[in-house]
N, C-alpha and C positions, 0 to 999 in steps of 0.2 A: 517256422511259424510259431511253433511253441515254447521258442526262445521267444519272441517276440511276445505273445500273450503274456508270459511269464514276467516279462520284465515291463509291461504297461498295470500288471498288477502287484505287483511290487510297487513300484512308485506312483499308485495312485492316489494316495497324499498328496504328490506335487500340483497335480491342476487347483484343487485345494486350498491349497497355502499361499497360491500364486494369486488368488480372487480372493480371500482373506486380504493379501499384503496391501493390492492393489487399492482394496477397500478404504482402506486403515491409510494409504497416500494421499488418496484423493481427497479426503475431511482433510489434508492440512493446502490443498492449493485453492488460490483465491477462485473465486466464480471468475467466468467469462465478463470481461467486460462490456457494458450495455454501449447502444448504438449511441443514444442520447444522453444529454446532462442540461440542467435545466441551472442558470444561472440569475442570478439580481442583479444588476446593475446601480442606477439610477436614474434622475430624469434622463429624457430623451435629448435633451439641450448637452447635458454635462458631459465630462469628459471618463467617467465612468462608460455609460451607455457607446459613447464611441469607441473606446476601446474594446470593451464587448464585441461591438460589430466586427473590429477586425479579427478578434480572437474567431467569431463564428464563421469567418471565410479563409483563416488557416486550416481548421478542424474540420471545415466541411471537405477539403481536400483529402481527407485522410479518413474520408466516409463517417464522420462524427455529425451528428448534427448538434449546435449549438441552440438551445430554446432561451432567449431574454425577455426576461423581467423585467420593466421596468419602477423604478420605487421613490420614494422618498428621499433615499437617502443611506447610509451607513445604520441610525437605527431601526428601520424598516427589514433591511437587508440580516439584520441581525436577529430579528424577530421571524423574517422566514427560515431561517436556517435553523433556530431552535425550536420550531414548529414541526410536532411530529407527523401533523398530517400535509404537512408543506410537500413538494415535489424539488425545491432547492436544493440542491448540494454544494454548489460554489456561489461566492459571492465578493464584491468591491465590499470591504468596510475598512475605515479611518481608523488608522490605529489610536488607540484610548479608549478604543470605544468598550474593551476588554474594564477598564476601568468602572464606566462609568454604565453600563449595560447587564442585569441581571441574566444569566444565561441557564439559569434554573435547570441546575448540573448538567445540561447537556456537554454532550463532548465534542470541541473546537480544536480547530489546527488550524496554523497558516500554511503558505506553500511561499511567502517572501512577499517584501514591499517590493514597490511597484516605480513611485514615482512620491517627491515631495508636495507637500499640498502646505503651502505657507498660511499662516491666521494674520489677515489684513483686520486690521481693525482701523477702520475708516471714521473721520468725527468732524463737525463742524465745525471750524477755527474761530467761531466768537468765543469762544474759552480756551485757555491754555489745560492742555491735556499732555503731560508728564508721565505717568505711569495709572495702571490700570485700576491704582484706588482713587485715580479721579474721576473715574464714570461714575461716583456718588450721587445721586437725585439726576440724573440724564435720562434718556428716554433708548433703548438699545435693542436693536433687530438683532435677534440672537441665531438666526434661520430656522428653517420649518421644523414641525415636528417629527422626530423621526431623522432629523438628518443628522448628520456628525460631525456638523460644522455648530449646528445646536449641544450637543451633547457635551464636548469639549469646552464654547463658549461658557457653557454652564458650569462646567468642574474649577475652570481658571476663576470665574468672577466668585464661586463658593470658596476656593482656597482665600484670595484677598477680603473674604466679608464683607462680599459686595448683595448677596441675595439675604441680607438680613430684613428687618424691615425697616431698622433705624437707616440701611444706607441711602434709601430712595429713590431706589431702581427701579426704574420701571422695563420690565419686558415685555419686545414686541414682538409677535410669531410671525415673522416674515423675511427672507430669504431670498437669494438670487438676485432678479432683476426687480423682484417688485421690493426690496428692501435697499436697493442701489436707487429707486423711483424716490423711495420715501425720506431715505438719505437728502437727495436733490430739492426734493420740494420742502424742508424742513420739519419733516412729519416726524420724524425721528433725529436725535442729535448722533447716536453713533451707529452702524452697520458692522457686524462681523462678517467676516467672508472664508472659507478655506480653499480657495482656489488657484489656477496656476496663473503665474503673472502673464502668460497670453490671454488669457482669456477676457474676454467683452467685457464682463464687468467691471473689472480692472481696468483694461482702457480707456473708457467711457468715463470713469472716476477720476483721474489721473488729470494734476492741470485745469480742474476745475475752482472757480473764484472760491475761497470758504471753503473747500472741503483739501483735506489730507489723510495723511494716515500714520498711525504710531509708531515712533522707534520706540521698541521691545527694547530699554537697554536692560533690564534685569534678564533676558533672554537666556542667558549659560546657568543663570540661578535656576531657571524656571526647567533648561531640557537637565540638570545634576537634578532635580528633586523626580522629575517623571523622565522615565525611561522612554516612553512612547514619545518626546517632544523632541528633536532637533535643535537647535540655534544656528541660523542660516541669516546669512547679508543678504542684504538687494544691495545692488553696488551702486555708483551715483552713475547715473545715465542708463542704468540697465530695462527701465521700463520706459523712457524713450530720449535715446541718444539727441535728437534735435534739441529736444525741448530741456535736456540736462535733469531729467526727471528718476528719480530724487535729484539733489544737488547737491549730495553728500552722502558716505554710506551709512544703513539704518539696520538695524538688527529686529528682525521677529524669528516667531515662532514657527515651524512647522511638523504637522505629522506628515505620516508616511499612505499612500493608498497602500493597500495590503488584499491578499486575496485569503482568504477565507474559506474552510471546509470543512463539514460534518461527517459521520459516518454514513452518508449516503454514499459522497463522491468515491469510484473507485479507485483504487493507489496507482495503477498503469497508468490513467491517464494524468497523469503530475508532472513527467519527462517532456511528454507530450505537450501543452499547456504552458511552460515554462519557456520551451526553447522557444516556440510559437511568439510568448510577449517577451524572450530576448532579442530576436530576430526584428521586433516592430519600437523597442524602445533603446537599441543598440548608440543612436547618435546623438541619447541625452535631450538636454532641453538647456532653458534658462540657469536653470542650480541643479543640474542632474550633468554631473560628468559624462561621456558617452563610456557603456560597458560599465556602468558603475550600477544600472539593474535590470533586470532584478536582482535581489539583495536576499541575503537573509537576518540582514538587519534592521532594526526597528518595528520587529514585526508585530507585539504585540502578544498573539497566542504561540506557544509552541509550536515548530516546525514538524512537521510531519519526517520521519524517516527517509522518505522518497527522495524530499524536499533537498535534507542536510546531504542524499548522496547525490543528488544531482548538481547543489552548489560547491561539493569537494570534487566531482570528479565528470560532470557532465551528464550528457544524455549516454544512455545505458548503448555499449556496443551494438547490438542488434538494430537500433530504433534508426542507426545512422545511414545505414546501407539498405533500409528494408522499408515497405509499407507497415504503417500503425499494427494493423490485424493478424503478421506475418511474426511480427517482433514479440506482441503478445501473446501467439499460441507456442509459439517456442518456446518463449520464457517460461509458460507455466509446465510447458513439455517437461522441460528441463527439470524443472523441479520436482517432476513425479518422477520421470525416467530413473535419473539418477541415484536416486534413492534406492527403487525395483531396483538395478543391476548390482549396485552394491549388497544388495540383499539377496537376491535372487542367484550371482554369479557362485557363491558357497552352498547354497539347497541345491541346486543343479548336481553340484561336483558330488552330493551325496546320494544323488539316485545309480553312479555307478557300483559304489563299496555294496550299496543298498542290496542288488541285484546280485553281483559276487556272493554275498554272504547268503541269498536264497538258492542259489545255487550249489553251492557247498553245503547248504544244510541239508537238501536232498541226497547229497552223496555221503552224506554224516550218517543219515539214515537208515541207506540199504546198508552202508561199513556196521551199524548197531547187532543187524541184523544177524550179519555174516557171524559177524564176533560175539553173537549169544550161540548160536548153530554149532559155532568153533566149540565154544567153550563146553556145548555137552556133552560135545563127542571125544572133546580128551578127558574129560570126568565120569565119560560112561553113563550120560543122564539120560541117553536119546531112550524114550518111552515107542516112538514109533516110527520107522525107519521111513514108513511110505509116506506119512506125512511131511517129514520132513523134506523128501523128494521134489512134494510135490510146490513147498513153500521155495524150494531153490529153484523149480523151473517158473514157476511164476517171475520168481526176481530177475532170471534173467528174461523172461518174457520181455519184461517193465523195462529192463531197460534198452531190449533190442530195438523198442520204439521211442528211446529216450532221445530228445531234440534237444543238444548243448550247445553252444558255442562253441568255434572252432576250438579256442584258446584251451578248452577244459576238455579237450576229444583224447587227451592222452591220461588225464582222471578217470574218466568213463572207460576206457577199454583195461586200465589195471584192473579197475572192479570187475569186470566181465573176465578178467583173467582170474583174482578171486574167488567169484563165484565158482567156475569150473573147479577150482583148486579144491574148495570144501567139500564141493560136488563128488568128487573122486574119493574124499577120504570118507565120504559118506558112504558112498559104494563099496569101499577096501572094506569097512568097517565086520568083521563076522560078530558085531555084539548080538548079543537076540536079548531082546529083554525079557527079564520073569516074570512069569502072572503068579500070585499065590496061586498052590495046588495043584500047579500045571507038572506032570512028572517030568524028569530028569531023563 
């Protein structure tokens, strides 16, 4: 037992060091991650918003709840996310919009495009329209405010010197279906669009008397000067085989849907989220090869870390065999454990040395003892014979209730063979020491 005492006081450092070290781990692993994430989208019609929905019924599988926003648009989406009192962390925005969108230093990441989003520029065929510096003095639905189908329209027609006020432009705020209305009823001479060649508005425009839409041919000019733009064909018959619609191939523009993340989103859920829209956008589309996204290119903002190691090498071991919340407390497991052992496996190994040397230093001390005692008594110093008697029966007193470890039971009883030893020559000893004036 008093081996034991001995050696929990001796290394009582260690609990110490260990709540110390543990401390000093834990400030570097990320928080838990939360139940929820609050996403933008956009309208409820678009193909934003419905991708959303499916994202919310993977994630709800894996106890996540998904909450959608619905918005404007791309610059809507952008402005909730640079919103500090926003509850946003993910979001759809159009790549350019990095261009063309103040983000008043906040801090932006992508996690990858998503999907092409082509620029249909749609115009009334009483005039020959060749390229985009002929929408001079025309009347142009550029889309709503806040979308990115706006925001884009407006950097393209600013590069050509088209929003001067010599050109005589007129812009109109309106978007979707009621800018495909106004297209139809002549209210407007041209309509921009950035959407997928399925979709309504594009059908519904297609094959109409008087109304087309532009071949982009400077199109490779325009994606070598912006990185964020594409040049992509509609092939002839790709938007409808009967009808040989185009009737020839035509080149425009397209961005990229992209997702979007501030420093609210947390990093775990990026593997998560990713595999989720690879699993639902796996078989492509019209100009999306199948397994061609998500991507990590065209993205726009820098990719997040997560992002670049989940497009080099997948979803993280753990996530594939495991539920979401099992994968995540490992991971961060990992990350504290591993560190502790490496650290902890050498402080360990020194609370045994630690202990040996208290041990020893005790038997250092009665040996001090023995070897001043010695030394009197062959220099003839001993002043008082019974004292010193009585300091050897103590010693051995001390130690006859000394509690060693087996290991050191044959330390201990030399000493007790010592002690005797000095003991005897104390008693042999006939000095008598002199007092001044004591007779002879």
């Amino acid at each position: 037992m008093d081996s034991l005492k001995l050696f929990l006081k001796t290394n009582a450092w260690l609990p110490l060091a260990i709540i110390a070290l543990a401390f000093v781990l834990y400030s570097f692993v990320d928080p838990a991650p939360p139940t929820e994430i609050t996403m933008a989208t956009g309208s409820e019609e678009g193909r934003y918003y419905e991708l959303g929905r499916q994202l919310k019924a993977d994630l709800q599988q894996q106890g996540i709840t998904l909450n959608l926003i619905s918005t404007a648009g791309s610059g809507e989406n952008m402005e909730l996310l640079t919103d500090p009192g926003s509850s946003v962390s993910l979001a759809f925005v159009q790549s350019g919009m990095e261009e063309v969108f103040d983000s008043k230093g906040a801090d932006l990441w992508s996690l990858g495009s998503l999907y092409y989003e082509p620029l249909w520029v749609f115009y009334r065929t009483g005039a020959t329209l060749d390229i985009l510096t002929g929408l001079k003095g025309r009347r142009v639905a550029v889309g709503e405010p806040g979308s990115g189908t706006r925001a884009v329209a407006q950097y393209l027609l600013a590069e050509n010197g088209l929003l001067e006020d010599s050109s005589g432009l007129t812009l109109v705020d309106a978007g979707g279906e009621l800018a495909a209305e106004a297209l139809r009823q002549g209210e407007v001479d041209v309509a921009v669009f950035t959407v997928s060649p399925k979709s309504s508005i594009i059908q519904s425009l297609i094959g109409l008397p008087g109304i087309d839409f532009l071949d982009i041919r400077r199109s490779a000019a325009y994606s070598a000067r912006y990185p964020f733009l594409s040049s992509v064909v509609i092939s002839e018959g790709l938007l409808d085989l009967q009808r040989n619609i185009p009737d020839g191939d035509r080149m425009t523009l397209a961005s990229t849907a992209t997702l979007v993340v501030n420093d609210r989103f947390h990093p775990a859920f990026t593997p998560l989220v990713l595999e989720a829209l690879k699993n639902r956008l796996k078989q492509g589309g019209l100009l999306e090869k199948p397994g061609a996204f998500p991507s990590p290119a065209n993205v726009g903002f820098d990719l997040t870390k997560e992002a670049s190691h989940f497009f080099e090498y997948g979803s993280p071991f753990l996530l594939r065999y495991m539920p979401f919340w099992a994968a995540s407390l490992i991971d961060r497991l990992v990350i504290f454990v591993i560190p502790m052992l490496v650290i902890l496996v050498p402080l360990l190994k020194v609370a045994g040395p630690l202990y040996r040397w208290r041990i020893r230093s005790r038997i250092y001390r009665w040996y001090r003892l023995l070897l001043e005692t010695d030394r009197r008594i062959t220099e003839n110093e001993v002043e008082d014979i019974e004292t010193e008697h009585r300091q050897l029966e103590a010693l051995a007193d001390e130690l006859a209730s000394v509690d060693v470890p087996l290991s050191y039971s044959d330390e201990l009883y030399q000493l007790k063979q010592h002690v005797e030893y000095v003991t005897r020559r104390l008693g042999s000893s006939t000095m008598v020491a002199e007092k001044p004036g004591k007779p002879q």
